[in-house]
Wavefront OBJ file of the C-alpha trace (Angstrom):
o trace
v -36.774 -4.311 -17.670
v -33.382 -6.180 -17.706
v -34.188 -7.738 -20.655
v -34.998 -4.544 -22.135
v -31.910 -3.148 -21.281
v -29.371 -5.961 -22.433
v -31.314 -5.584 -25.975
v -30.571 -1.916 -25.999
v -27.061 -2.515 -25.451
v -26.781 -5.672 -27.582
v -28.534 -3.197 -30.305
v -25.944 -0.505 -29.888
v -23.211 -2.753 -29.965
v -23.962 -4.487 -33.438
v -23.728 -1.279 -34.735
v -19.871 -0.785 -33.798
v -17.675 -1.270 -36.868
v -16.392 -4.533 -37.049
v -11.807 -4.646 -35.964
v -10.194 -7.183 -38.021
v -8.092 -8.996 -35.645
v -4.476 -10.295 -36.483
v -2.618 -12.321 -34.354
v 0.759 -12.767 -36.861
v 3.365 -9.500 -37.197
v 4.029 -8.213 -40.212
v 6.355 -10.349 -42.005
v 8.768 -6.975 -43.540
v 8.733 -5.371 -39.861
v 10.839 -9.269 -38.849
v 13.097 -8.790 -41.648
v 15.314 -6.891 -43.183
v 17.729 -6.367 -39.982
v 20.976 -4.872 -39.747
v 24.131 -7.408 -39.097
v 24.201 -5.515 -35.035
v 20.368 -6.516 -34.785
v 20.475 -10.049 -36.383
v 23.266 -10.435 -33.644
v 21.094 -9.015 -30.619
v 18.587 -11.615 -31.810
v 20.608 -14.520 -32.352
v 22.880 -14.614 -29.148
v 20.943 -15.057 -26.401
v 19.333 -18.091 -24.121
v 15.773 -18.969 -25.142
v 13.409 -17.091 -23.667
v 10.658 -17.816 -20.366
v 6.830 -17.742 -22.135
v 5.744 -14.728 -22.814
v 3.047 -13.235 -20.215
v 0.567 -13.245 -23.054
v 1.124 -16.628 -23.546
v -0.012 -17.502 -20.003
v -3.655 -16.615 -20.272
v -6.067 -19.708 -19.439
v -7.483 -19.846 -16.457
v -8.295 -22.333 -14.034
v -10.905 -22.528 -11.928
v -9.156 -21.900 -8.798
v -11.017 -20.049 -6.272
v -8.524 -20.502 -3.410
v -4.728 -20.771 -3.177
v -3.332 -17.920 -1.911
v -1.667 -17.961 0.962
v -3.692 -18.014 4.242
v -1.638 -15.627 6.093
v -1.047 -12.223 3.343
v -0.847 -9.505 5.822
v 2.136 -11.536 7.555
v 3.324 -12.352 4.437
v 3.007 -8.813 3.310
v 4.772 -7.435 6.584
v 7.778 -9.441 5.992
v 8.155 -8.368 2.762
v 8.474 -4.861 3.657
v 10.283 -5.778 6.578
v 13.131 -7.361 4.640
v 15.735 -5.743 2.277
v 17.050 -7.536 -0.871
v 20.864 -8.531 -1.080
v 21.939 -7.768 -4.395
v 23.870 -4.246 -4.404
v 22.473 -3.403 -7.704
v 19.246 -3.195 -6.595
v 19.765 -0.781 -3.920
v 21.943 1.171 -6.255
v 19.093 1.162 -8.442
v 16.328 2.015 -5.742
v 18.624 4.699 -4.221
v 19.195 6.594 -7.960
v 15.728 6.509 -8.908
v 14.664 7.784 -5.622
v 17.717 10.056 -4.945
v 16.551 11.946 -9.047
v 13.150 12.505 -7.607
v 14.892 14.002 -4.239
v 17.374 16.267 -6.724
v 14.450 17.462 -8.628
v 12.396 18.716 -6.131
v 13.296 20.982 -3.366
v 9.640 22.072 -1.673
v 8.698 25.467 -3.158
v 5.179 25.971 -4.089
v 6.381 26.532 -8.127
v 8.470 23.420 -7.759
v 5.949 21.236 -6.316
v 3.402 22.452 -8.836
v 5.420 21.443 -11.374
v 6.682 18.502 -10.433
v 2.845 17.214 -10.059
v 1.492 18.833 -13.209
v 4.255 16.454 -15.325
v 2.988 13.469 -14.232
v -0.670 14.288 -15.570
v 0.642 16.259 -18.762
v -1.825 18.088 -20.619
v -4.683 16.403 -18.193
v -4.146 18.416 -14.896
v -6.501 21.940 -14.659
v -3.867 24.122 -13.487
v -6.303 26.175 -11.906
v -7.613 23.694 -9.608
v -4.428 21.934 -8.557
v -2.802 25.226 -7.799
v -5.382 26.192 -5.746
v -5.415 22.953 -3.700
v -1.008 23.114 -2.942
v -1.585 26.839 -1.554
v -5.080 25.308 0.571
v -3.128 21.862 1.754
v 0.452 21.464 2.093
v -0.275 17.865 2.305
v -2.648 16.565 0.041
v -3.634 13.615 0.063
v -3.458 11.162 -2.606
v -4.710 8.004 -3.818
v -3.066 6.070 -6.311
v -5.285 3.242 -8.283
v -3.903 0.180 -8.790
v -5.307 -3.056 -10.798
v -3.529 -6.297 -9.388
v -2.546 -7.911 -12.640
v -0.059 -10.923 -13.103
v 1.074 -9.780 -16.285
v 2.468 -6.183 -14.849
v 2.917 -3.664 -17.893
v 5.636 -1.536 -17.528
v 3.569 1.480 -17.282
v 2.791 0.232 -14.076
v 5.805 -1.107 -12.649
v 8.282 1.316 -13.872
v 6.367 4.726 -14.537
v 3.919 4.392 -11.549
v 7.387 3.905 -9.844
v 8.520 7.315 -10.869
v 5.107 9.208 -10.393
v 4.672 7.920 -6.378
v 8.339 9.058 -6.292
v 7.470 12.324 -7.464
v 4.188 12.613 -5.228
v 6.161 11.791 -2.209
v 8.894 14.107 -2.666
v 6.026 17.140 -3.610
v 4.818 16.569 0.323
v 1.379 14.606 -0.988
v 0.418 11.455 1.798
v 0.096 8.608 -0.511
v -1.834 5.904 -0.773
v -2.245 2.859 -3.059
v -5.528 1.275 -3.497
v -4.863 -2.046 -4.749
v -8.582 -3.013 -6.538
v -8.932 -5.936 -5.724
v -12.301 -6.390 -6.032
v -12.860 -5.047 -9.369
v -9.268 -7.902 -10.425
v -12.096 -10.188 -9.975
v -14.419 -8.481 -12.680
v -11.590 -9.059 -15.436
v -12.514 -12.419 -17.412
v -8.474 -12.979 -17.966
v -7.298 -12.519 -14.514
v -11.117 -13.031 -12.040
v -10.604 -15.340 -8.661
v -11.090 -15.215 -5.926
v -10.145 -12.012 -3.362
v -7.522 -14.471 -2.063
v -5.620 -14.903 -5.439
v -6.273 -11.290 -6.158
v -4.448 -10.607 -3.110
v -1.595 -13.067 -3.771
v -1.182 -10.484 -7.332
v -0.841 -7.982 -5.665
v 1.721 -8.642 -3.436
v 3.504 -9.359 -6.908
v 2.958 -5.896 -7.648
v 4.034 -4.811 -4.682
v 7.197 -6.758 -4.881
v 7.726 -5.052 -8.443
v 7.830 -1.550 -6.672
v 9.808 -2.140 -3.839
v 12.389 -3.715 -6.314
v 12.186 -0.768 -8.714
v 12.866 1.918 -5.733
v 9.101 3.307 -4.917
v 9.268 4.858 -1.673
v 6.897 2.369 -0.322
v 8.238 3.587 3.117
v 6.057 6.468 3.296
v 3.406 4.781 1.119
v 0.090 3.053 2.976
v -0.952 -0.245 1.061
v -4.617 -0.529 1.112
v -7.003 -2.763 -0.276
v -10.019 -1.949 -1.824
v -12.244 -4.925 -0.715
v -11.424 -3.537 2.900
v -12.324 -0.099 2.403
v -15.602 -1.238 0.962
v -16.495 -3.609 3.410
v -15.546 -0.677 6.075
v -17.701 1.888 4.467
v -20.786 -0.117 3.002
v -23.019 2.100 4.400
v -21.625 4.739 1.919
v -20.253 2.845 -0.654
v -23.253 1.135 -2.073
v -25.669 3.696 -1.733
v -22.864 5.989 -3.820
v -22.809 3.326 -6.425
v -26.817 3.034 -6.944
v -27.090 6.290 -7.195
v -24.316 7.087 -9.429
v -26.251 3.823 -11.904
v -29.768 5.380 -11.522
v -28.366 8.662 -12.968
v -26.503 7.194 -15.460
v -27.982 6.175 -19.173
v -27.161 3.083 -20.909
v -25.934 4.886 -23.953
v -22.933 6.543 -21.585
v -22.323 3.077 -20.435
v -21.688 2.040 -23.832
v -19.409 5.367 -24.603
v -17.574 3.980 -20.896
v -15.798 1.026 -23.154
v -15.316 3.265 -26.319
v -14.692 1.186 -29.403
v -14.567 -2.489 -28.155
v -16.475 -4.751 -29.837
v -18.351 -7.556 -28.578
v -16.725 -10.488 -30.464
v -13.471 -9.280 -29.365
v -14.354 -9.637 -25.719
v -18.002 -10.170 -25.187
v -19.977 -7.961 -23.273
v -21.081 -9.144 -19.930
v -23.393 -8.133 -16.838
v -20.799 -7.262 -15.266
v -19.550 -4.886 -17.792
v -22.705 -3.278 -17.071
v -21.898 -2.351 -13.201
v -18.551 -1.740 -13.433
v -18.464 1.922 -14.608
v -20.945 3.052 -11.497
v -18.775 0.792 -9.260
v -15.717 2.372 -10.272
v -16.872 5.849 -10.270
v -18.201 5.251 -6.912
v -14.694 4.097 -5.613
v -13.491 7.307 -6.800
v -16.244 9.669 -5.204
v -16.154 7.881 -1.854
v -12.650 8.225 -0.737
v -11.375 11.550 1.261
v -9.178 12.519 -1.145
v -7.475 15.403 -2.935
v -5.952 13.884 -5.988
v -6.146 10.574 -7.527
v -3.204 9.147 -9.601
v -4.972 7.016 -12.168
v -3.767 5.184 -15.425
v -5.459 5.234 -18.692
v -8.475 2.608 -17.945
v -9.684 5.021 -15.179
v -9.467 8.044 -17.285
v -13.635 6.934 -18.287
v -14.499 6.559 -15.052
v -13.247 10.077 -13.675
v -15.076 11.724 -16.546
v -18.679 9.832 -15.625
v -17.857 10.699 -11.569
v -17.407 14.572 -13.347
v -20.785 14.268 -14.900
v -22.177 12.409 -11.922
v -21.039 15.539 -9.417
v -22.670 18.160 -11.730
v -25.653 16.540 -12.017
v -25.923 15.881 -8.283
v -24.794 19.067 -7.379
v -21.557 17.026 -5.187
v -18.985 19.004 -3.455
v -16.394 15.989 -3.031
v -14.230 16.882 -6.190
v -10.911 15.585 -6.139
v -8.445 16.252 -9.103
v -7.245 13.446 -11.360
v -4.256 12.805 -12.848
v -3.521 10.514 -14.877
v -0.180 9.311 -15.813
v 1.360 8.250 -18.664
v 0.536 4.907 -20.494
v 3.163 3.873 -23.417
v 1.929 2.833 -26.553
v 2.249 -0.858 -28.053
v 5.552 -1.099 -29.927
v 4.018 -2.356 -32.859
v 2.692 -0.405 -36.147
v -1.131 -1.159 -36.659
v -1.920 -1.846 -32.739
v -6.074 -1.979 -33.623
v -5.624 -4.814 -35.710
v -3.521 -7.015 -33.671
v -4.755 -9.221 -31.367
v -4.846 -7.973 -27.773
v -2.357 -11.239 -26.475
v 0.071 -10.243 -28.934
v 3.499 -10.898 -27.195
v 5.404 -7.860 -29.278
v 2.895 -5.618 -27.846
v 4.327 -4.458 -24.784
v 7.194 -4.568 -22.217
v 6.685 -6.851 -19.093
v 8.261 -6.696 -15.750
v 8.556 -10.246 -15.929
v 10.348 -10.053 -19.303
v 13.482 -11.319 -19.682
v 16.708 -9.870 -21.327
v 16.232 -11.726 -24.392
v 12.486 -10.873 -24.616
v 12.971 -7.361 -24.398
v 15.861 -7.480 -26.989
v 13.208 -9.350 -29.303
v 10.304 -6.912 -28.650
v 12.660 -3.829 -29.489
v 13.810 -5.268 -32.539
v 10.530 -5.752 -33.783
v 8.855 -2.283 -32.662
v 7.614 0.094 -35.026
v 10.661 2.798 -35.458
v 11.283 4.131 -39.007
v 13.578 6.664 -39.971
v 13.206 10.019 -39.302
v 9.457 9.790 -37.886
v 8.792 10.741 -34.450
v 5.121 11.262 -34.517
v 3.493 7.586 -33.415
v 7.139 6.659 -32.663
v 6.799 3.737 -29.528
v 10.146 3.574 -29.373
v 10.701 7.462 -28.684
v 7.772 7.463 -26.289
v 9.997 4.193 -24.256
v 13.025 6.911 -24.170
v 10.989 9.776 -23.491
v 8.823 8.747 -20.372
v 11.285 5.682 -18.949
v 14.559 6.455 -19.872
v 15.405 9.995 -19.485
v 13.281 10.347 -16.471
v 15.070 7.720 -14.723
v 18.474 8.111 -15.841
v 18.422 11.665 -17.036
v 20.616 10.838 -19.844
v 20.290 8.777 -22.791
v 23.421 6.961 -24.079
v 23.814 5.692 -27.789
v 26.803 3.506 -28.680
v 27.938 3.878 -32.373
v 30.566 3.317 -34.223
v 32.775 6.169 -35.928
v 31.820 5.946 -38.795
v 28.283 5.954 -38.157
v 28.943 9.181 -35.533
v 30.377 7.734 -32.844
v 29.321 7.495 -28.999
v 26.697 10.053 -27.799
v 24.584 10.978 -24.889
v 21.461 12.839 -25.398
v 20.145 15.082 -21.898
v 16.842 15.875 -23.426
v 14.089 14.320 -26.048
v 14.505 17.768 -28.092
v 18.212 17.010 -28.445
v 17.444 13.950 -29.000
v 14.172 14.435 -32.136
v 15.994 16.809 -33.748
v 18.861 13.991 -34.533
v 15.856 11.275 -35.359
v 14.069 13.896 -37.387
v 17.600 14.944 -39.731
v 19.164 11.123 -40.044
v 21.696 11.585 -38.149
v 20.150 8.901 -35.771
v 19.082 5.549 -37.421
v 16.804 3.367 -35.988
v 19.180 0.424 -35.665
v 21.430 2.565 -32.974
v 18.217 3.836 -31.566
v 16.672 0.448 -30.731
v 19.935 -1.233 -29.834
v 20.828 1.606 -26.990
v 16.953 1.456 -26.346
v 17.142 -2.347 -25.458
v 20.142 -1.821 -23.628
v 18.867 0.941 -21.239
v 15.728 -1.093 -20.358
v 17.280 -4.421 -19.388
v 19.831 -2.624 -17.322
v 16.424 -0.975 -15.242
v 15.167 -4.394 -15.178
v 18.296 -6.569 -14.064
v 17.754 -5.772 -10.539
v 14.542 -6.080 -10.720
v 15.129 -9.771 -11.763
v 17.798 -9.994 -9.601
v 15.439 -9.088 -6.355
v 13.191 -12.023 -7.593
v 15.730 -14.208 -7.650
v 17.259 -13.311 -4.510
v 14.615 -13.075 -2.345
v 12.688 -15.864 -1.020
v 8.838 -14.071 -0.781
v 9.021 -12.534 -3.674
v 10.135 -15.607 -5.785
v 6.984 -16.999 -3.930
v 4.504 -14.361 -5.202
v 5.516 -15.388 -8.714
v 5.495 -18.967 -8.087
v 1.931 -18.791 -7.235
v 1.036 -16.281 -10.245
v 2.371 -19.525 -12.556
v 0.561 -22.053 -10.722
v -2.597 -19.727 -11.437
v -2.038 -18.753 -15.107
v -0.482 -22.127 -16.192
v -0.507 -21.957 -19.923
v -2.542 -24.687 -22.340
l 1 2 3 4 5 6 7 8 9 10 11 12 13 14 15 16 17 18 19 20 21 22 23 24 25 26 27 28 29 30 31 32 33 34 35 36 37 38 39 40 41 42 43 44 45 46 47 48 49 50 51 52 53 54 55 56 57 58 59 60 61 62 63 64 65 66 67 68 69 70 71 72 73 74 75 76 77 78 79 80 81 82 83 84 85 86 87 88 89 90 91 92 93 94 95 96 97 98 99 100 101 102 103 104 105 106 107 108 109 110 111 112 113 114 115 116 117 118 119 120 121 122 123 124 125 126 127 128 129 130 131 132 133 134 135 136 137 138 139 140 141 142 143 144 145 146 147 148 149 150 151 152 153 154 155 156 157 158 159 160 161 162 163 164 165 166 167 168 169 170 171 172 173 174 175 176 177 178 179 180 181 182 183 184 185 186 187 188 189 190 191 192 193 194 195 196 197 198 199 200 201 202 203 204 205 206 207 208 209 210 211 212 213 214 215 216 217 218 219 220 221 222 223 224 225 226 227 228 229 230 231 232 233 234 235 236 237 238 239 240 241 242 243 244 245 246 247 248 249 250 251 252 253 254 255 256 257 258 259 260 261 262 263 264 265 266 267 268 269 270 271 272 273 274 275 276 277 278 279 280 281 282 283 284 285 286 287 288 289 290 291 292 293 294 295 296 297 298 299 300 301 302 303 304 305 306 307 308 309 310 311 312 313 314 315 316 317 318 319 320 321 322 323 324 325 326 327 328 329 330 331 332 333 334 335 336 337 338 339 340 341 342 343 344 345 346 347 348 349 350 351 352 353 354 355 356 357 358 359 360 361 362 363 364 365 366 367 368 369 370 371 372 373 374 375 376 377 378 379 380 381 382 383 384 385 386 387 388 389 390 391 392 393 394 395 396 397 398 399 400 401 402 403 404 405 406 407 408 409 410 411 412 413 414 415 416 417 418 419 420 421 422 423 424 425 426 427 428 429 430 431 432 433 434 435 436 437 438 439 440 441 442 443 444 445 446 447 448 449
């Protein structure tokens, strides 16, 4: 019957039009800069390797340290030195605090923004005026090569679920880390990730005060008994041919299609059936899995049905992201970027003139920058316009979409506005002794070829 069943799949894979895969940029999108760019790109140190860059394993199925939970308690138990992280914390935090005052339409609000256009109104305005204090999981997949959907915008969306009254808590997945052929290890170095991550938010000013860390191996291993049987029964009732719509268009010789891959949609959709919980906060790569536990519920006629939202994930920066290869190093922001990484990436992002449709860099300003500083500031020259600050992305597209604002300004305020998020960031790494350790064990995991 296996065998049966991997043909089937193998079968219905062929068929998936073939990706061409391109691991070079475009040679016109690294030329043809303006004299402020070519400067930006020319002044700075050389850079760290790129997280990309860092992707062979080794076969290390221990190494983290013996002791996380103490390890973890000290963390939280200590506060960084440098000032500008705790101005930073305190602003980002102290925006969420200004925005939201506690009223029912407020709160409502406030949580539909984070999902957008995903959130049924209906339901999650009938949950606020049932529970006051709903409770909320947020998913969370330790990776060493944090995205800055997940450091920074996860940041602002706990923020925001705290402040609405919600009781939060993270669910670091630990156990499915393992599943991922670029990151899999052992629970130990999964763990030893995600106190990385965690070290990320605390540095970017989530209110991990009156967050609970919890990891998902535990909660498993403490609910078995209801876990498991969840997770057969969710695979008995689900076809192969859904499976296969689970991982939409990836294609076998791109990443090849494992057992694993096979499990993992029923094992996830499980996780997300088995929890008490009102709302789960989940990014992109769960968005699959809370439509199959949908399907699963109506066809078992299950009452547990807690809303999803799902927050925002940014786009790659570059133009033709389907046909470049997935390690790319222009792809994507990293937390672990440094300044002059970031400066490179944003010079080489897709941003033409007067197009804001499919624009990365407008979707950068739109869900990081503006939500965390409530301004955006663009430093010109006269001539060119001079100096302006921009209080809202309509303002701000309707000056992209006339000419008035060029790319070039665009990408060098851009830059400019994410390194000064990420300097204390850096600077918390630097300054503080645990979390310097967390990465030092991420590079002693992913050492690169």
């Amino acid at each position: 019957m296996l065998a049966r069943a991997f043909g089937v799949v193998g079968k219905a894979w062929k068929r998936t039009r073939h990706i061409s895969i391109q691991a070079s940029i475009s040679p016109r999108r690294c030329s043809h800069m303006s004299p402020q760019l070519c400067h930006l790109h020319s002044r700075l140190a050389q850079p760290e390797n790129f997280p990309e860059e860092q992707n062979a394993l080794q076969n290390n199925s221990g190494g983290a340290p013996p002791m996380l939970n103490y390890i973890y308690e000290q963390n939280r138990s200590k506060q960084p030195d440098n000032g500008n992280l705790e101005n930073s914390a305190v602003a980002a935090v102290d925006s969420i605090r200004d925005a939201v005052e506690g009223s029912f339409d407020q709160r409502f609000a406030t949580l539909k923004s984070i999902g957008e256009d995903r959130v049924n109104d209906r339901e999650l305005e009938l949950l606020l005026k049932k529970k006051p204090a709903p409770i909320c999981y947020v998913w969370c997949d330790p990776s060493p090569w944090m995205h800055i959907s997940e450091g920074i915008i996860k940041t602002l969306c706990v923020n925001k679920m705290v402040k609405s009254g919600c009781k939060v808590k993270i669910v670091m997945a630990d156990w499915f880390a393992r599943m991922n052929p670029y990151i899999g290890g052992s629970l130990n170095k999964m763990r030893a990730i995600g106190l990385y991550n965690i070290e990320v938010w605390k540095a970017a000013g989530m209110a991990l005060d009156s967050v609970e860390l919890v990891w998902l191996s535990d909660e498993i291993n403490q609910h078995a008994n209801v876990y498991w049987p969840l997770a057969m029964d969710v695979s008995r009732r689900t076809t192969l041919r859904r499976i296969k719509g689970f991982y939409g268009s990836r294609h076998p010789e791109v990443q090849p299609f494992t057992a694993a891959d096979v499990f993992y949609p029923s094992l996830q959709c499980a996780t997300i059936l088995f929890q008490k919980v009102d709302i789960w906060l989940l990014g992109k790569a769960q968005h699959e899995a809370n439509l199959l536990a949908r399907e699963y519920r109506k066809r078992a006629g299950r009452g547990n049905k807690p809303i999803a939202v799902s927050h925002k994930i940014l786009p790659n920066l570059l133009l033709r992201p389907e046909e470049e290869h997935r390690r790319n190093k222009f792809l994507a922001i990293y937390m672990r970027d440094i300044e002059f990484d970031i400066n490179r990436k944003i010079i080489h992002a897709f941003c033409p003139p007067k197009l804001v449709e499919g624009n990365p860099c407008l979707e950068y300003i739109k869900y990081i920058i503006l939500p965390w500083y409530g301004k955006f500031e663009v430093v010109r020259k006269i001539e060119d316009g001079g100096d302006k600050t921009f209080l809202s992305m309509e303002e701000l597209t309707a000056d992209y979409l006339s000419g008035a604002l060029q790319p070039d300004d665009l990408k060098l305020a851009l830059a400019k506005s994410l390194n000064k998020i990420m300097q204390p960031i850096r600077g918390h790494f630097r300054s503080n002794a645990e979390a310097e350790n967390t990465v030092e064990r991420i590079k002693e995991y992913y050492k690169p070829k």
